[in-house]
N, C-alpha and C positions, 0 to 999 in steps of 0.2 A: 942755096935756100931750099927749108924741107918741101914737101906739102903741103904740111900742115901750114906755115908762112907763107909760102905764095896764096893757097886760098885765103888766108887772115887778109892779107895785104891787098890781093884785090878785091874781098869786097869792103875792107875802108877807105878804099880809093873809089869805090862806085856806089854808094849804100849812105845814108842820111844816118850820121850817126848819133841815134835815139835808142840805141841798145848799148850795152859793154859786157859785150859775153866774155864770157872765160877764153883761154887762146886753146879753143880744141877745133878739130871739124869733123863733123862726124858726117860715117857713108854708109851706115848698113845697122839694123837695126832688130835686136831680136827680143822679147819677152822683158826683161827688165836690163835688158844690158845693150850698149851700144859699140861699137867698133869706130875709131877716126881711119884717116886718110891713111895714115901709118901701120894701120892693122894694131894700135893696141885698143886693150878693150876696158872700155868702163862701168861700172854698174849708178844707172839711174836712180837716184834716189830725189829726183823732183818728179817725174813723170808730166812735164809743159803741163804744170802747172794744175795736177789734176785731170789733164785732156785725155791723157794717156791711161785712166784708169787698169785697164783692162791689158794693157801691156805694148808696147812696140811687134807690131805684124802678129797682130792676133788672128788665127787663122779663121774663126768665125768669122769676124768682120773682114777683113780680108775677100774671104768664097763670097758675102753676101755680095760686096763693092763690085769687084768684075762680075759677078751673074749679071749685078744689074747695068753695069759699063756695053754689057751684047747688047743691050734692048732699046734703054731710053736712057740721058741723063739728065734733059731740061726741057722741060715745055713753056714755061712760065706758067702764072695760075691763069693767063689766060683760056685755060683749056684744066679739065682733069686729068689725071694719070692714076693709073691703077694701084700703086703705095700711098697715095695721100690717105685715103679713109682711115686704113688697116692703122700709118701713124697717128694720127689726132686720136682715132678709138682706143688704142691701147696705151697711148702715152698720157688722155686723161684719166684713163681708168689707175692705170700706176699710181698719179697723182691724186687718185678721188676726188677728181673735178671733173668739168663738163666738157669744155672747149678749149682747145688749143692753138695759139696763134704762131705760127712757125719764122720762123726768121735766120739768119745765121751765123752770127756774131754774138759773144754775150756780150755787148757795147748794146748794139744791135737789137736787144732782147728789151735792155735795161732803159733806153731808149722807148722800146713799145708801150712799157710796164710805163714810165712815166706817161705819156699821151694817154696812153688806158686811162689811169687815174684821174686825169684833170678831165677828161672826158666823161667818165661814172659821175664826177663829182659835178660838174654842172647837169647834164641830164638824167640823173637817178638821183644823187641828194640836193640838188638846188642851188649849189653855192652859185652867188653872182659871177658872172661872166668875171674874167681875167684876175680873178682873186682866190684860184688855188692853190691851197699851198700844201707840201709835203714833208716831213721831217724825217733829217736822214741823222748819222751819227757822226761822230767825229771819229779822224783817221780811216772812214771809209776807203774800199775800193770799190766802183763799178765801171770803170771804163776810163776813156780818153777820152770821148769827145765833148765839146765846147759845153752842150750843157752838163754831162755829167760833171768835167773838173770844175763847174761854175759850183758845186757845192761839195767839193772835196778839201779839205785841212791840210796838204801833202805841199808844201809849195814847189817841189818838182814838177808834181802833176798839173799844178793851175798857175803859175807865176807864170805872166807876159800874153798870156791868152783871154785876156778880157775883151770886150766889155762882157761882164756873164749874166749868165740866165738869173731872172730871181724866179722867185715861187718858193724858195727852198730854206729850211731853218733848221741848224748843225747842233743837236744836243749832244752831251759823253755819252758816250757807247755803255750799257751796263745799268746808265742811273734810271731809273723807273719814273721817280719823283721828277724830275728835270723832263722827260718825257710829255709825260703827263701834266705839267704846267704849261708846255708850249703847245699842246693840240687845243683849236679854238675852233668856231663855228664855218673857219672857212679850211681846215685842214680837211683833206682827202685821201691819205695814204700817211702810213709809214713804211718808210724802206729800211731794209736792214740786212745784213750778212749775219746768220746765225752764227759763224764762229767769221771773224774777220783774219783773213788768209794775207792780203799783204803787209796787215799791219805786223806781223808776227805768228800769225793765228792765234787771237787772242779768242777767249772762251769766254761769254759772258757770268757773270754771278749765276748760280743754280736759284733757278724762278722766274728769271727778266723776263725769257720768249713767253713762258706762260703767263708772266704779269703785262706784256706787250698785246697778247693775245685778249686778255678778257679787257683791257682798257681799251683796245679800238673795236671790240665787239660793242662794248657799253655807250662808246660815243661816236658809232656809226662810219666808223675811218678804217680805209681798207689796209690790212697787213700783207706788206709785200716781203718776203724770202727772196733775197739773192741766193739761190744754193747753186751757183754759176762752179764756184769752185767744190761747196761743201758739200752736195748733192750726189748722188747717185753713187754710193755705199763709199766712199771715202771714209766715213767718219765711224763704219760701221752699222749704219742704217741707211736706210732708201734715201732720205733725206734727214738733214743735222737737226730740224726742228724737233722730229720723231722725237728725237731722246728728252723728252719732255712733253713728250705728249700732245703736242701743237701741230694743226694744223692750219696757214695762214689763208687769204683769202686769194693770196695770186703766186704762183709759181715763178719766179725768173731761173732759167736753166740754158747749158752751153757746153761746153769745153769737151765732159766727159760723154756727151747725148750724140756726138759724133765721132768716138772711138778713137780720136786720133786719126780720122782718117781723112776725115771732110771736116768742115765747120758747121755745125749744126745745133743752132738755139731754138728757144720756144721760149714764147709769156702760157702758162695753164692756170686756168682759174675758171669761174661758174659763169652760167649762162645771163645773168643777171652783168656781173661785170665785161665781160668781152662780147657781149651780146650788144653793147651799145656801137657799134662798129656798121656802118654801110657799105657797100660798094664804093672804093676810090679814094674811101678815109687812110687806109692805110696800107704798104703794102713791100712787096722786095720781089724782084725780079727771078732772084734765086732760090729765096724761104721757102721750105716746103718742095725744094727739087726733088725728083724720081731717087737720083743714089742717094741723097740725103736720108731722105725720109725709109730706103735699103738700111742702110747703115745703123741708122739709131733704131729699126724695130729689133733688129738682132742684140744690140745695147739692152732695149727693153727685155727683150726673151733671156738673155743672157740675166739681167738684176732678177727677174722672177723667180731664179730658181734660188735667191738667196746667198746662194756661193758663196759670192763676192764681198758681202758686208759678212758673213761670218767669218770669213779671211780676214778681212781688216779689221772687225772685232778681236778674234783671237792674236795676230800678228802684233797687234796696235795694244794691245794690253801687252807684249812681251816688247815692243820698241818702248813703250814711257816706263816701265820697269829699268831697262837700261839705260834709259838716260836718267832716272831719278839716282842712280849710284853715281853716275858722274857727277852730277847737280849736288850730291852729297861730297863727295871730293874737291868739290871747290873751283874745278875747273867749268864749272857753268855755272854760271851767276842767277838762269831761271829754267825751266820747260813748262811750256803750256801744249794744249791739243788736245786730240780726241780719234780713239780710231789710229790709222797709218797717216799722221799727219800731226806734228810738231813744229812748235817754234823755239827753238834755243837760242837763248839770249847767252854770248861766250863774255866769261870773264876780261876785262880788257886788259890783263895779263897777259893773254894768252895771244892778243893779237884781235884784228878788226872782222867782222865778219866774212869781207872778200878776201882776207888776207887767209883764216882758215879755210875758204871753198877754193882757192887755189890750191894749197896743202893738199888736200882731197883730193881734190885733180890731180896732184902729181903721183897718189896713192893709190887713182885708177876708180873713185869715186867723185858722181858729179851734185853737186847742190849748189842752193842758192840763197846769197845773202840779199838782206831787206834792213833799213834804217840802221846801217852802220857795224851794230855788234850783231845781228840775229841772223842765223840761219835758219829755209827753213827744211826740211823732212818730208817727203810724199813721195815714197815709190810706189809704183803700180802696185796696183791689190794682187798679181799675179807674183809676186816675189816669193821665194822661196825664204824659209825659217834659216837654213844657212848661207843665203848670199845675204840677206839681211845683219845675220849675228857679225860677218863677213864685213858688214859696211860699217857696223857701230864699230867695231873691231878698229877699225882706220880712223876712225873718226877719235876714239883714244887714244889709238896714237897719238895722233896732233896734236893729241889737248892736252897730254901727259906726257909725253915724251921730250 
């Protein structure tokens, strides 16, 4: 038995099996590429899901993490530490908001962001007590837990886990109209994923975020951003709504806010909304830790200086270049995205979508499929123009070969 199978094997024999990873393990990890137990190497082309932005043992984040592992790494908020200010001030200011509520999971985040709302919504807009409600989209992703999958369409994600949360009403992702007829005098929030990532990453029609934006300005309903995955230069801007010119009234952010290195979310939004919050309302043991809040100001210092989104700008316009010539060939049936981050939908000629990110794997590239036929595309914004041409390169093969 190799290595690679003894580890496979024991952790299916110790491990709740709620994943189906691909049969690799990996031990070492550098910039956009990783090494298994066997010493071969693969190039990342999901980068966890966006967490990775920034690349596997990025040496910034890295120096910040142990500086700050000598000093402190958790006090709880029972007490200050000397990185909290520095984070909340410069990661509203990113966000041109006020206050930042730190946490550390985007489940976690997406979770606060709900309570925020129903909270705003009886003591800032009035709604009677236990009659808030929220409208999310259909085929959304924001998490696993009890209440988020109580208003998810996925029956992976919510079948056998009821009884669920209400409050919550599911219009199509996209439709404006449909929208707009379900917000009533006791709605408090719309949630939404500016481009929705598990679904495929589906892109909504050019207008929605800005017709989402002036319709819950107009009828006093807070716009909540999931940019958990879409956020922080993924898409080629600071955040996915930018590319429309929208900015909504609450922040949800995660994955990439912690470099890959720790877990590190935040709800950001205005004084008005997170300002309804006391002592004891709400809280996390660990939000807002000392390396945490290390780790994601260098994340911030690092997006300031632009870099990174004009990386995945310029990259991400020569990755859907390449795959519209596939997509023309016949061997993809669609591609959607924006930025370093794609959903290809593969012809069912060609094979299922796990059945192509095993091919890959065995060509020394890693990806991930979602609802059968789609794969999706996200290597770290640090990728190089030829490990990239390098990955699409593999990826024709399989589809063409």
């Amino acid at each position: 038995m190799t290595s690679t199978e003894r580890g496979i094997a024991a952790a299916e024999a110790h491990s709740a099996h709620n994943y189906h990873p691909l049969p690799v393990v990996v031990a070492t990890a550098e910039g956009a590429w990783v090494t298994d137990v066997e010493g071969r190497r693969y190039l990342d082309m999901l980068a966890g899901y966006s967490a990775l932005n920034f690349g596997h043992g990025n040496r910034r984040l890295l120096d910040a993490a142990k500086a700050q592992l000598e000093r402190v790494t958790l006090t709880s908020r029972a007490f200050h530490h000397d990185r909290f200010a520095d984070f909340c001030t410069q990661l509203a200011e990113l966000c041109g908001m006020e206050l930042v509520l730190p946490m550390n999971t985007g489940a976690e985040a997406v979770e606060t962001a709900v309570k925020t709302a129903r909270k705003w919504g009886y003591k800032v807009k009035g709604v009677p007590d236990g009659r808030a409600k929220i409208i999310v989209a259909d085929n959304n992703f924001h998490g696993r837990t009890t209440t988020i999958v109580s208003f998810s369409t996925d029956p992976e994600a919510r079948a056998d886990f009821g009884p669920y949360t209400p409050g919550f009403e599911i219009v199509p992702y996209g439709d404006l109209a449909a929208l707009e007829a379900a917000v009533d005098a006791d709605t408090v929030a719309v949630l939404l994923e500016p481009i929705q990532g598990e679904a495929g990453v589906l892109v909504p029609p050019p207008g929605y975020l800005a017709g989402v934006r002036e319709l819950t300005r107009n009828r006093n309903v807070l716009f909540i951003a999931d940019e958990i995955q879409s956020g922080l230069g993924r898409t080629g801007r600071t955040f996915a709504c930018e590319h429309e010119g929208v900015v909504p009234d609450m922040y949800v952010l995660g994955k990439a806010l912690g470099g890959g290195v720790v877990p590190v979310s935040a709800v950001v939004s205005s004084r008005e909304v997170l300002g309804v919050y006391a002592p004891g309302e709400h809280g996390s043991t660990f939000g807002g830790n000392p390396l945490a809040c290390a780790v994601a100001l260098e994340v911030i210092a690092m997006l300031r200086t632009g870099e990174f989104q004009q990386r995945a700008a310029e990259l991400g316009e020569h990755l859907h270049s390449e795959l519209a010539q596939l997509a023309a060939g016949g061997a993809v049936a669609a591609v959607r995205g924006r930025g370093l981050w794609a959903g290809v939908d593969i012809n069912p000629s060609r094979g299922t979508g796990r059945e192509i990110s095993e091919q890959l794997m065995a060509r020394g590239v890693l990806v991930k499929d979602t609802h059968g036929s789609t794969i999706r595309l996200a290597p770290p914004l640090v990728i190089s123009k030829e490990d990239l041409d390098w990955g699409l390169d593999q990826l024709r093969g399989v589809l063409e070969g």
